[in-house]
C-alpha positions in Angstrom: -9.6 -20.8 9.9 -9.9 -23.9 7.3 -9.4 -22.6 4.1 -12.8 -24.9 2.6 -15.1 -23.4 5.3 -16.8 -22.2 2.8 -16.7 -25.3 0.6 -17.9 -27.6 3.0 -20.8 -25.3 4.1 -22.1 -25.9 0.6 -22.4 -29.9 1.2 -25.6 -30.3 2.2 -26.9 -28.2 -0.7 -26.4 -31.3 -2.7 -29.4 -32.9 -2.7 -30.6 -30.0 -4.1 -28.7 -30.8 -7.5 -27.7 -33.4 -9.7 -23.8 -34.2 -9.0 -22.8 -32.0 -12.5 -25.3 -29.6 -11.5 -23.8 -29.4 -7.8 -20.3 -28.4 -9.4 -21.8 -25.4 -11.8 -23.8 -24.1 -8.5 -20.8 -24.2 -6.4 -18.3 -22.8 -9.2 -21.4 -20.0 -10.0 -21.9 -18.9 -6.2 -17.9 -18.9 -5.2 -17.6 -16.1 -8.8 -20.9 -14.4 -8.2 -19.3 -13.5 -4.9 -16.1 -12.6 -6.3 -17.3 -10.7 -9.0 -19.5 -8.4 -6.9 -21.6 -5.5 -8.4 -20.5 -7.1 -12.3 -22.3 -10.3 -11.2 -23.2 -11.2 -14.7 -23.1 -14.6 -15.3 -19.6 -14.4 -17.5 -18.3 -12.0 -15.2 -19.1 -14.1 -12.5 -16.9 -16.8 -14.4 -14.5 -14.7 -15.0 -13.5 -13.8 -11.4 -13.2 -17.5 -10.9 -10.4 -17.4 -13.8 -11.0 -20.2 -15.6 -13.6 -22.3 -16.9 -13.6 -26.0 -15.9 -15.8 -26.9 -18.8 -17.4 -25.2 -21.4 -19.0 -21.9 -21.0 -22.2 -22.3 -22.0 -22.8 -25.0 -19.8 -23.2 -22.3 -17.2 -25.7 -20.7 -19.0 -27.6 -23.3 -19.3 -27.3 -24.3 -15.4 -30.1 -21.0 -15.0 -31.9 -21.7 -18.5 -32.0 -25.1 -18.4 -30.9 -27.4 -15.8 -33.8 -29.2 -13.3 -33.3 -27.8 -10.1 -36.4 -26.2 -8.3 -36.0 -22.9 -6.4 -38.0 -23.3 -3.8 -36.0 -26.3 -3.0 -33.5 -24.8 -3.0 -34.9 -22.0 -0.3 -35.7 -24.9 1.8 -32.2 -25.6 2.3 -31.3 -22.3 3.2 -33.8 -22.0 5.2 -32.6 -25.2 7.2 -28.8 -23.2 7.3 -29.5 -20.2 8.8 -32.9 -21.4 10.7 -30.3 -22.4 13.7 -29.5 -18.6 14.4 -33.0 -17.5 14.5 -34.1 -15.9 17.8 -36.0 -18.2 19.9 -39.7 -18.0 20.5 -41.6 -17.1 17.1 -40.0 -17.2 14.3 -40.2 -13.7 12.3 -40.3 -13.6 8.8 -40.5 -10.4 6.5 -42.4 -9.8 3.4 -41.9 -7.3 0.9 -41.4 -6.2 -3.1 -38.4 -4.6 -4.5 -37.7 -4.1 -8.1 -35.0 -5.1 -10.7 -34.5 -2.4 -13.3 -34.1 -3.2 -16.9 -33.8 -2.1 -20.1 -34.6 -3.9 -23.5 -38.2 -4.7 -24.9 -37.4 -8.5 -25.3 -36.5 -9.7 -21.5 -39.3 -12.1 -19.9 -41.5 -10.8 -17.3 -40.5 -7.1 -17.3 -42.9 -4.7 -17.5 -43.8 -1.3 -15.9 -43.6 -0.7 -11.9 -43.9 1.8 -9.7 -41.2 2.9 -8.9 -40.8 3.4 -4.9 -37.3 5.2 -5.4 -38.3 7.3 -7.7 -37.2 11.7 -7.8 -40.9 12.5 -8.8 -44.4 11.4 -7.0 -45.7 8.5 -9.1 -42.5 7.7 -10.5 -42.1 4.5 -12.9 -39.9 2.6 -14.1 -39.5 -1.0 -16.3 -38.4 -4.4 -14.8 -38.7 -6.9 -12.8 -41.0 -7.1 -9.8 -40.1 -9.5 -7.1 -42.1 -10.4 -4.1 -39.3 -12.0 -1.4 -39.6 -13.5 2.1 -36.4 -13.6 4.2 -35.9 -14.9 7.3 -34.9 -12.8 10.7 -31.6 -14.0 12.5 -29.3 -12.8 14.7 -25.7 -12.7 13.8 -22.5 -12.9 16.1 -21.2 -9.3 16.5 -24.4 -7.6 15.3 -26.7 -6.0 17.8 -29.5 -5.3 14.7 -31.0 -8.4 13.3 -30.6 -9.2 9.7 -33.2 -10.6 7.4 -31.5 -13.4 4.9 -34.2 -14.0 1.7 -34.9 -17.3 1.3 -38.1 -17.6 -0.8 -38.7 -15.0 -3.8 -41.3 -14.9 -6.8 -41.7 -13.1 -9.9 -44.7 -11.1 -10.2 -46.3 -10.7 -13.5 -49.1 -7.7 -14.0 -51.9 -8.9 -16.2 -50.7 -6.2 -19.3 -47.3 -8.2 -19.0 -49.3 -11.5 -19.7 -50.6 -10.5 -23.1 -47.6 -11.0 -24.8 -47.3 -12.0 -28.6 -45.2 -13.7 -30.6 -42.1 -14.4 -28.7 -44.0 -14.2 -25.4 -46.8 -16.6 -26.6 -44.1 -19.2 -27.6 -42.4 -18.8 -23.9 -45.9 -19.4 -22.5 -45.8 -23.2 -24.5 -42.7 -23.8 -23.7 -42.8 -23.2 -19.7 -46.3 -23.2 -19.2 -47.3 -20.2 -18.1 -50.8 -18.9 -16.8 -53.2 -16.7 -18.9 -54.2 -13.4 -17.5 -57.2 -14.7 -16.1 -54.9 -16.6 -13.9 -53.1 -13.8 -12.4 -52.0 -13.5 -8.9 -51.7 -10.2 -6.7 -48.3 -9.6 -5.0 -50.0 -10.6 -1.5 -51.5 -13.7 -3.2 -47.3 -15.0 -4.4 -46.7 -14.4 -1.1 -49.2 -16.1 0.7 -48.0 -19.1 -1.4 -44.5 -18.5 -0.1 -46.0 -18.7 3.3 -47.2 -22.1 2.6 -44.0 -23.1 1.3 -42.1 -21.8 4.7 -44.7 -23.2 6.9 -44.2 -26.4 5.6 -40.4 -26.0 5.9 -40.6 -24.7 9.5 -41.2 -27.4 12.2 -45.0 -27.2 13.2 -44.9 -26.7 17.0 -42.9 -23.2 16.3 -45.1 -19.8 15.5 -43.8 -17.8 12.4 -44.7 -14.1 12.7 -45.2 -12.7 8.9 -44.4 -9.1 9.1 -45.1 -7.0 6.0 -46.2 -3.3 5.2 -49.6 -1.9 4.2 -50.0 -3.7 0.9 -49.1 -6.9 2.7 -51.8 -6.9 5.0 -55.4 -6.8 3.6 -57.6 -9.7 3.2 -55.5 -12.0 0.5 -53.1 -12.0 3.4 -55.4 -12.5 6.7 -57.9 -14.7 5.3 -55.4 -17.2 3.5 -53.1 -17.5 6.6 -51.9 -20.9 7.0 -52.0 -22.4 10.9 -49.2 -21.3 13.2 -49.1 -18.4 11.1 -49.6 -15.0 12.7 -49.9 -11.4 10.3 -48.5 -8.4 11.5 -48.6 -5.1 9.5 -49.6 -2.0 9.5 -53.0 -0.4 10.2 -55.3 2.6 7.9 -56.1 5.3 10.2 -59.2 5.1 8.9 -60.1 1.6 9.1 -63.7 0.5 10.2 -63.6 -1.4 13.4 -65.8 -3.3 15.3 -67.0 -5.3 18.7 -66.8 -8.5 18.5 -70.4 -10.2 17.7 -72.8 -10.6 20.8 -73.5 -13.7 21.8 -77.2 -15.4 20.3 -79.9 -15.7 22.8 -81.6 -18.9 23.0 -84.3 -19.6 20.6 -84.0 -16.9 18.3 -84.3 -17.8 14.9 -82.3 -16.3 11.8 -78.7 -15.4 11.1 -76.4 -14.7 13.8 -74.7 -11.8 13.5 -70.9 -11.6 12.4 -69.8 -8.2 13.8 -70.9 -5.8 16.8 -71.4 -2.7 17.4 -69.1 0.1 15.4 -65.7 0.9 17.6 -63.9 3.8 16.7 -61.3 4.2 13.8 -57.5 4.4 14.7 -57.7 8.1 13.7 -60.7 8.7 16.2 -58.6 6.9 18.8 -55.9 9.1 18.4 -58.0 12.3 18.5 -59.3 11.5 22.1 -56.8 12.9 24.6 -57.4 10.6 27.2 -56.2 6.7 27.9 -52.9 7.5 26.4 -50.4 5.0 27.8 -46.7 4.7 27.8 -43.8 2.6 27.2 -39.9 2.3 26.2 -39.5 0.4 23.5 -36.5 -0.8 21.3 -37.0 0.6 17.8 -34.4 0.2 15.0 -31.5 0.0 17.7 -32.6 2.8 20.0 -34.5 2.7 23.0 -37.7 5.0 22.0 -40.4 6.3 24.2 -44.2 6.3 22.9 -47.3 6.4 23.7 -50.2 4.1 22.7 -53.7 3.2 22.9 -54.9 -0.7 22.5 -57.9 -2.9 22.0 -59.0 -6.1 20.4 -61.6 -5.5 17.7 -62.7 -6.8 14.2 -61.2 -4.7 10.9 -64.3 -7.2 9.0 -63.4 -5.6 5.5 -60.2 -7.5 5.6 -60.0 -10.0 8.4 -63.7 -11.1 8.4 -64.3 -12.9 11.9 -60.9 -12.9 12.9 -60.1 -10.9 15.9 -56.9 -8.5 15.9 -55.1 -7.2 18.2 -54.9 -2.7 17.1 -52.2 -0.8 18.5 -52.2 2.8 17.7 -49.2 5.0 18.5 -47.9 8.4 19.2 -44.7 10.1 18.8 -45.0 12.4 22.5 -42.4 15.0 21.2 -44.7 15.3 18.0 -42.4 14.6 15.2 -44.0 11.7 13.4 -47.5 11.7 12.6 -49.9 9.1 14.6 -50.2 5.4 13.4 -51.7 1.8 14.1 -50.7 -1.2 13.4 -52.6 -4.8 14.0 -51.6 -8.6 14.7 -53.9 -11.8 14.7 -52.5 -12.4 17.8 -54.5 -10.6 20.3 -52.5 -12.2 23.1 -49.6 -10.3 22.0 -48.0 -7.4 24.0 -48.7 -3.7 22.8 -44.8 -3.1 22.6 -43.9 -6.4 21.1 -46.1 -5.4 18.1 -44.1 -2.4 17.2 -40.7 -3.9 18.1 -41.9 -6.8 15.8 -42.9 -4.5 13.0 -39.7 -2.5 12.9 -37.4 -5.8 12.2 -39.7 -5.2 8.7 -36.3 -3.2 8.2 -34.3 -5.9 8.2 -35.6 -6.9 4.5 -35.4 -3.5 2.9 -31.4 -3.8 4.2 -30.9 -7.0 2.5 -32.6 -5.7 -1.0 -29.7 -2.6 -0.3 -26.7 -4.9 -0.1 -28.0 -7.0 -2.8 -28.2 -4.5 -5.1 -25.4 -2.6 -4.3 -22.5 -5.1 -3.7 -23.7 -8.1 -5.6 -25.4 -7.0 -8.9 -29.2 -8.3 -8.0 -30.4 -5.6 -11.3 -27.1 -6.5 -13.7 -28.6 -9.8 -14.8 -29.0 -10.2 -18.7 -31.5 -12.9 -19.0 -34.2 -13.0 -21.0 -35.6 -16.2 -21.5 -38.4 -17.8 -18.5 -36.5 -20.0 -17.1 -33.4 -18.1 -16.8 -35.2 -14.6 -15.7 -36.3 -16.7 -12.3 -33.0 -18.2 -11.4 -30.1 -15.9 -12.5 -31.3 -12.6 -10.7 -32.3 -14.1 -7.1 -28.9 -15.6 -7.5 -27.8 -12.6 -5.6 -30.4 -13.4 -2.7 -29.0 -17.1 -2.7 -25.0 -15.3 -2.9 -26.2 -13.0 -0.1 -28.1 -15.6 2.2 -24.5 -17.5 1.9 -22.1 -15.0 3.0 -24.5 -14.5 6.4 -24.6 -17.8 6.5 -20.8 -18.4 6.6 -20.1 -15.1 8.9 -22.7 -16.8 11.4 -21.0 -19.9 11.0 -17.0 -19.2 10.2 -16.4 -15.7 9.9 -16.7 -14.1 12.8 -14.2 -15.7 14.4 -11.9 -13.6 12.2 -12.6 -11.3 14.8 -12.2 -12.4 18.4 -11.7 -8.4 19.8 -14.2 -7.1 17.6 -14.5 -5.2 14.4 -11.2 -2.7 14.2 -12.1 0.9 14.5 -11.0 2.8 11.2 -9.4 6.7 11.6 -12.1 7.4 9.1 -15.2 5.4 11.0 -14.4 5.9 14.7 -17.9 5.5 15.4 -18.7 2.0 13.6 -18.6 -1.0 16.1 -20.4 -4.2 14.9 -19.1 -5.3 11.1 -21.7 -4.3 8.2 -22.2 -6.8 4.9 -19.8 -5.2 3.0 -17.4 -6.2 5.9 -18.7 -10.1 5.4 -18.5 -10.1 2.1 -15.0 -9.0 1.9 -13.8 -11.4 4.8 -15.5 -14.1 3.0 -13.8 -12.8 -0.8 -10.6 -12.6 0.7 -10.9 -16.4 1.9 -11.9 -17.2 -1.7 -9.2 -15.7 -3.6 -6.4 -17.1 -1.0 -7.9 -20.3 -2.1 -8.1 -19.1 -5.9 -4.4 -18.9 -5.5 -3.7 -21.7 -3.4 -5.4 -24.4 -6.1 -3.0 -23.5 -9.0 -0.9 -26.6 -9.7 2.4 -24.4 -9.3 0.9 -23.1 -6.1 -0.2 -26.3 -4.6 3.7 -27.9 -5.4 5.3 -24.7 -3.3 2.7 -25.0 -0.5 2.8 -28.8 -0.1 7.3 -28.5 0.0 6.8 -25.3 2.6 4.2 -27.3 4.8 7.0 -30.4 4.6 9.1 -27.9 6.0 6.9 -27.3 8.8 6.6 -30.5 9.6 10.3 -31.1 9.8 11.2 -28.3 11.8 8.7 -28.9 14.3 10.1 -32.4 14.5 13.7 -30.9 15.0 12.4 -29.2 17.6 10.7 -31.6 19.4 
């Protein structure tokens, strides 16, 4: 394998950057991944070993340098895009949050905290809404969602700041509290942003849990955009509206006749049907009811497709789910809604092996660039394994005395294939390095010529 693999995947996020911009990201990303779970900004640096110019310039490459996010998302997008499953293209929605701790750090407030020992837990931080992307990786039978699009969400007590708050608010132009968005409503605009990104003749498949499927989210659906989430039990249904007879006068109506709710569904013993379907990498057998009706408190006119479900041995309680695309299959609706997963995986790794809650920033600008650096570090290392690193293993994965039963190569397998290629060529650019290697390739060179 080259040794500037990696290197030269990074070209074409260029034009993302000004030239001295280009040469912090790429010196930034090849230390973030280096430095791991201390993914700090100077331990980032650090790992690299040196520091081609000043240090504060890096600092001021998430503080202050003009490069736009998003744009930056497009361009990812555009790498990995290639290794996206054909037919729709399925994209996962979801929260997660970045825990902190000091009382002067932009945009942190207090969250519920999902993780948390106690019902109701909270906790203070950062509350990101992210979209990733789901792709299939060589050597992986799961899918794997790579984030491409995040933003900060701010709860109206956060936007009442004073004093030092108030002057950030001048300074970066930030909206009042009247102007406050909802979770669902960032990531409806992050919708937008990937529709626009994603060629328009393909169908994107937004996948998200409860709290990502009410009416911000159904009734501000770009085109070529179908919703796909989860389903109250209790949720009012209805037929769709009857059709006007000629020459009646007055408003047509926008809903028929009441259906039942998902939970009344599930209560009727009969016109239970069943399927096999492939759920989080097992082949599961369940049983499922189905009809096309109106849920009009969230989706107005729009009809949806319900699918509620039954565990036949009894050990999970009953549930529904829903999709604007009634044409869709009963079991491609739940296979589609467990690669949900595939987001809560990547917030894992990215937490765990590359530091997304150890960023120190605390001015604006800085809070919403150095901590989804771990997303972009993350979205990378998939991207190279797709691309480079799997070839590192042409029999597949070797099977460890203390893992017998693992098979396919986790992240933390990627990321240390892809580290070990970095610090080879850590070593390899020191100027005393590069004289021995460039005499023992001459070598080479001559004794292959001897023996030709």
């Amino acid at each position: 394998m080259e040794q500037d693999s990696f290197h030269s995947m990074l070209v074409p996020l260029a034009a993302v950057f000004s030239q001295p911009s280009f040469e912090n990201f790429v010196l930034l990303v090849k230390g973030w991944i280096l430095a791991g779970v201390r993914a700090m900004t100077s331990t980032a640096l650090e790992a690299w070993g040196q520091f081609p110019k000043h240090f504060a310039t890096y600092y001021r490459f998430f503080s202050r340098a003009a490069w736009n996010p998003d744009r930056l998302g497009d361009a990812l997008l555009h790498m990995v895009l290639p290794f996206a499953p054909d037919g729709p293209l399925v994209a996962a929605v979801d929260d997660t949050i970045a825990r902190k701790s000091g009382k002067h750090i932009w945009g942190a407030n207090v969250h519920h905290d999902p993780l948390g020992f106690v019902p109701n837990a909270l906790c203070f931080g950062h509350n990101w809404v992210v979209l990733a992307v789901i792709i299939r990786v060589p050597l992986l039978e799961r899918l794997v969602g790579v984030p491409v699009y995040w933003r900060l969400y701010r709860s109206k007590k956060g936007r009442k700041g004073k004093s030092r708050e108030g002057r950030e608010k001048k300074t970066t132009g930030a909206t009042s509290a009247r102007d406050h968005r909802t979770r669902p409503e960032l990531a409806v605009e992050i919708v937008h942003r990937l529709r626009q990104a994603v060629p328009a003749e393909r169908l994107i498949e937004l996948v998200g849990d409860s709290a990502y499927g009410g009416k911000s989210i159904t009734r501000h659906l770009p085109e070529g955009v179908v919703a796909l989430s989860r389903l109250p039990m209790n949720a009012a249904l209805y037929a769709m509206p009857p059709e006007r007879p000629a020459g009646r006068n007055g408003r047509p109506r926008v809903k028929g006749k009441r259906r039942p709710s998902p939970e009344q569904m599930a209560k009727n013993p009969h016109g239970w049907r069943t399927v096999t379907v492939r759920l989080y990498g097992k082949n599961v057998r369940v049983l499922y009811k189905t009809l096309v009706a109106l849920w009009y408190n969230s989706a107005g006119k729009l009809p949806l497709r319900i699918v509620v479900v039954r565990d036949p041995k009894g050990r999970r309680k009953d549930d529904a789910f829903f999709t604007t695309d009634v044409k869709a299959l009963p079991e491609s609706v739940l296979e589609t809604y467990a690669l949900r997963w595939a987001i809560e995986v990547a917030f894992r790794d990215s937490k765990q092996t590359l530091g997304f809650e150890r960023s120190q920033a605390r001015t604006a600008h800085a809070v919403k660039r150095t901590g989804p650096f771990a997303f972009v570090s993350y979205t990378l290392t998939v991207a190279w394994f797709c691309q480079h690193g799997y070839r590192l293993y042409p029999e597949g994965i070797p099977i460890m005395p203390w893992y017998r039963q693992k098979r396919t190569p986790s992240f933390a397998n990627m990321l240390q294939l892809l580290r070990n290629l970095l610090s080879e060529q850590k070593f390899c650019n020191t100027p005393q390095n590069i004289v021995v290697l460039k005499n023992l390739q001459d070598s080479r060179n001559h004794a292959s010529k001897r023996a030709a």
